[in-house]
C-alpha positions in Angstrom: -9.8 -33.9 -80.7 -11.1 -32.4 -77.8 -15.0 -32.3 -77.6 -16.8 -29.2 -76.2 -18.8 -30.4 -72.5 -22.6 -29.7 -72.5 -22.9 -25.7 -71.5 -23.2 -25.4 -67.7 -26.5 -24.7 -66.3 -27.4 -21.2 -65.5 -29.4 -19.5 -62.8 -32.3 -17.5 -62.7 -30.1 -14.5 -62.6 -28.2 -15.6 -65.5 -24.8 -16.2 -63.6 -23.5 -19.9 -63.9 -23.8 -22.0 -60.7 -20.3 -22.4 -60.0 -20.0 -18.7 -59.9 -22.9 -18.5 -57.8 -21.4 -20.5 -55.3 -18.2 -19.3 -55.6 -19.6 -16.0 -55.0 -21.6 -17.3 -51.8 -18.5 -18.9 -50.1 -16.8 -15.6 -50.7 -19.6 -13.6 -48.6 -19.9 -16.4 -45.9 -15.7 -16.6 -45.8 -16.5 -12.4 -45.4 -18.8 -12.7 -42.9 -16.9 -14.9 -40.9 -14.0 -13.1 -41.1 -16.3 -9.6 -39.6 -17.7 -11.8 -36.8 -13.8 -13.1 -36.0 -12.3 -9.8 -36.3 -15.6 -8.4 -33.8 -14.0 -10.2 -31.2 -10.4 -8.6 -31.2 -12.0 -5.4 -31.2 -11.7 -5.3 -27.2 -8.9 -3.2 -26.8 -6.8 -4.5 -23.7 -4.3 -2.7 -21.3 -0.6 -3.3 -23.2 1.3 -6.3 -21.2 -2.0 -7.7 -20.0 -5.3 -9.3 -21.1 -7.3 -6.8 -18.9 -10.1 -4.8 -21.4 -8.9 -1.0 -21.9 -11.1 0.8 -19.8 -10.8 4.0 -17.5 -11.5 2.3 -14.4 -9.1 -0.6 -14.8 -6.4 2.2 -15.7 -7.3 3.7 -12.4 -7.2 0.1 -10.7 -3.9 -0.7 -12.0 -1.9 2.6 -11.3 -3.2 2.5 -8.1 -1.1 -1.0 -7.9 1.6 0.4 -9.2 1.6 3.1 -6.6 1.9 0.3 -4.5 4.3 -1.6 -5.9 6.8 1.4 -6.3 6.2 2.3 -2.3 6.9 -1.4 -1.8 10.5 -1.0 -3.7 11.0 2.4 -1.9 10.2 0.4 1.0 7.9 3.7 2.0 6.1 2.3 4.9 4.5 5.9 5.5 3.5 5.9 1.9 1.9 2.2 2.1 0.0 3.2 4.9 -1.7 5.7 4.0 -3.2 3.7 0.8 -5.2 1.6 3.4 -8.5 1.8 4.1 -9.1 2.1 7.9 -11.3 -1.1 7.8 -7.7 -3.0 6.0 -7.5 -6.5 7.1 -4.6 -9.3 6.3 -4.9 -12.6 7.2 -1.3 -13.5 6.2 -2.6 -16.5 4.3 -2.6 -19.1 6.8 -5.1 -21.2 8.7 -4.1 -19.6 12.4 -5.2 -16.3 13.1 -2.7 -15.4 15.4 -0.6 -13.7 12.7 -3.7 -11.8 10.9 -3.7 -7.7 11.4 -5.8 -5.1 10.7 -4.9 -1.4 10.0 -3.7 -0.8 13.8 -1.4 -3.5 13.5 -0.6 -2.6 9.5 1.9 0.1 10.9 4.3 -2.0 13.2 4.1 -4.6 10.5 5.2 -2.0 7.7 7.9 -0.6 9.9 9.4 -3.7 11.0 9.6 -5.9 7.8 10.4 -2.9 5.6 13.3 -1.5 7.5 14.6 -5.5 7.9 15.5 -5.1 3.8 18.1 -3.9 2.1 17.1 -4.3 -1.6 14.0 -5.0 -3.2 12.9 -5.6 -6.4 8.8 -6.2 -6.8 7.7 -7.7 -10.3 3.8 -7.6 -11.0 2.0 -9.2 -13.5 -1.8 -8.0 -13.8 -4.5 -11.0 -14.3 -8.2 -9.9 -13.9 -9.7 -7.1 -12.9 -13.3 -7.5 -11.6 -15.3 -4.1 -10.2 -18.7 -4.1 -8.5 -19.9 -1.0 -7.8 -17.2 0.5 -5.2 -15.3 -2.8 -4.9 -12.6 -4.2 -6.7 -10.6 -7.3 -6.7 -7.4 -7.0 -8.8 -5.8 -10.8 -9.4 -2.0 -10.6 -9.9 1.3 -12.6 -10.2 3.4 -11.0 -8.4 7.7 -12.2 -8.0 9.5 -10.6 -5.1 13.3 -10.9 -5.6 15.5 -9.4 -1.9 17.9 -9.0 0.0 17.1 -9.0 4.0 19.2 -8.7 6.9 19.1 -11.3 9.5 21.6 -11.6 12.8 23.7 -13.5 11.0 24.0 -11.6 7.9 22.5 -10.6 4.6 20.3 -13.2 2.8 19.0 -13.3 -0.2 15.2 -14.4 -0.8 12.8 -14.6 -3.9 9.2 -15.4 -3.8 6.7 -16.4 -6.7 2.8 -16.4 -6.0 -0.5 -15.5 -6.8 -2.3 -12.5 -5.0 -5.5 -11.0 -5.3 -5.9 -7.4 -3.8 -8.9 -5.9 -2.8 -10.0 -2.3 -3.1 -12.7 0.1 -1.9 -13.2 3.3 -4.1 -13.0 6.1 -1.3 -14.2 9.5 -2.8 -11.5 10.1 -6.0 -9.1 7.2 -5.2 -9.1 3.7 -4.6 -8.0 2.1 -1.4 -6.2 -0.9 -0.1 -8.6 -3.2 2.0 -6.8 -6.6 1.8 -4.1 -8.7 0.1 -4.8 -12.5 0.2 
């Protein structure tokens, strides 16, 4: 025969322990789950990890502006999203190939008009604004076709860029790529 267990212990509020504690994991499992689901609340730009706000919208269709001019091959266009103070230095130790915005032009024109097809693939990292500055980290792959004396050739490139911007009035401008 099956004999009846001592009766369980009850608490002060006349609940039995284990459904006391049963009840406590149950609010702590709740709590968690607010505090976890606090953190997804940061809505982000779709396709990135960038927070959802109206100055990184700004920021990154501003890029795209650039990007698109870059596939048009619009030097006109690319120029005039420079600031005048627009300074490269082409990424390498020597400055004899760094430019700023005088040289920006002749560089446009030549390189541009050198391709015949471009395709210009951007993938936004971090965005980080102080006050009228902007840095905007990207991986950008560059897929083209350029014609050389000896014919067409075909090119792609993969990197990392970070562009920087200056808020000018209404509109963000173009003060370096490194």
């Amino acid at each position: 025969m099956w004999q009846r267990s001592a009766p369980l212990p009850v608490s002060r509020a006349g609940r039995s322990i284990p459904a006391a504690l049963r009840q406590a994991c149950l609010l702590l499992l709740a709590c968690l789950g607010l505090s976890a689901s606090g953190c997804a609340m940061i809505r982000t730009i779709p396709g990135t990890k960038i927070p959802d706000t109206p100055v990184h919208r700004e920021l990154l269709a501003r890029c795209e502006e650039y990007r698109v001019a870059m596939e048009q091959r619009d030097a006109p266009k690319l120029l005039s999203m420079a600031d005048p103070n627009y300074y490269e230095d082409s990424g390498t130790p020597s400055g004899s190939d760094d430019y700023g915005y005088p040289g920006l032009k002749h560089v446009l024109e030549a390189r541009l008009s050198a391709l015949r097809w471009l395709r210009f693939l951007i993938r936004y990292r971090e965005i980080h604004v102080v006050g009228d500055r902007a840095t905007v980290d990207m991986r950008y792959d560059i897929s083209f076709q350029l014609l050389t004396e000896v014919g067409e050739k075909w090119e792609r490139r993969q990197n990392e860029k970070r562009l920087e911007l200056k808020r000018e009035g209404n509109r963000w401008m173009f003060l370096a790529g490194y």
